[in-house]
Phi, psi and omega in degrees: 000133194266122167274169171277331194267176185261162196297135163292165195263143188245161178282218182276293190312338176089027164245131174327112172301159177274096163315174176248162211321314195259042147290317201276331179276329182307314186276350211255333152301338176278162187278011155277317152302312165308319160300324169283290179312305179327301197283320172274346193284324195297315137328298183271344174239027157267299188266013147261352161336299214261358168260305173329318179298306172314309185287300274254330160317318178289336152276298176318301150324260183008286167286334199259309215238035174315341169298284192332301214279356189243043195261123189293120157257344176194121176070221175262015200262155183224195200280328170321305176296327161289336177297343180238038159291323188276010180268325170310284197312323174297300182344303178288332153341294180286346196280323182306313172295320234257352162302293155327332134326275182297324156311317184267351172268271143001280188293310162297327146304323135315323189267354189261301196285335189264346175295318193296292155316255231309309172294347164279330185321000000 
């Protein structure tokens, strides 16, 4: 993935300068670090909420409502099966939202914090 910003400056020894420690508490303190954990947890622990709910339905149905999960929706296929394509499906869903998420979001507010270290370095 190609960035805008330019590579950090190496020292003489050819090693990445470094910020300094208390560069690195200076950002995790600031409200723009605050903020990028806020967009992401707000994003990410909602929707692992709902899916541990979601499988936790899909086992629970299994078990417990076995008439139900096993009642034919097409052919041979039944409800058990389909919920649990959609257990597939969601997966890549969520993997999907939450890639698209951290690009437009995410990534960019990390890379303002991360420029930011490094041009102070």
């Amino acid at each position: 993935m190609a960035t805008e910003a330019p590579p950090p400056q190496k020292r003489e020894d050819d090693s990445p300068v470094q910020p300094t420690t208390e560069a690195f508490l200076e950002a995790q303190n600031s409200a723009e670090f605050t903020q990028l954990r806020r967009s992401h947890r707000s994003f990410a622990f909602p929707l692992t909420v709902g899916f541990i709910a979601w499988y936790l339905l899909y086992v629970l149905l299994s078990s417990y409502a076995g008439d139900f999960m096993g009642t034919k929706v097409v052919a041979n296929f039944n409800v058990a099966f389909v919920f649990g394509l959609a257990q597939f499906a969601t997966t890549f869903l969520i993997a999907w939202f939450y890639s698209r998420h951290a690009t437009n979001k995410l990534d960019p507010q990390a890379a303002a914090i991360k420029s930011r270290l490094e041009a102070d370095a």
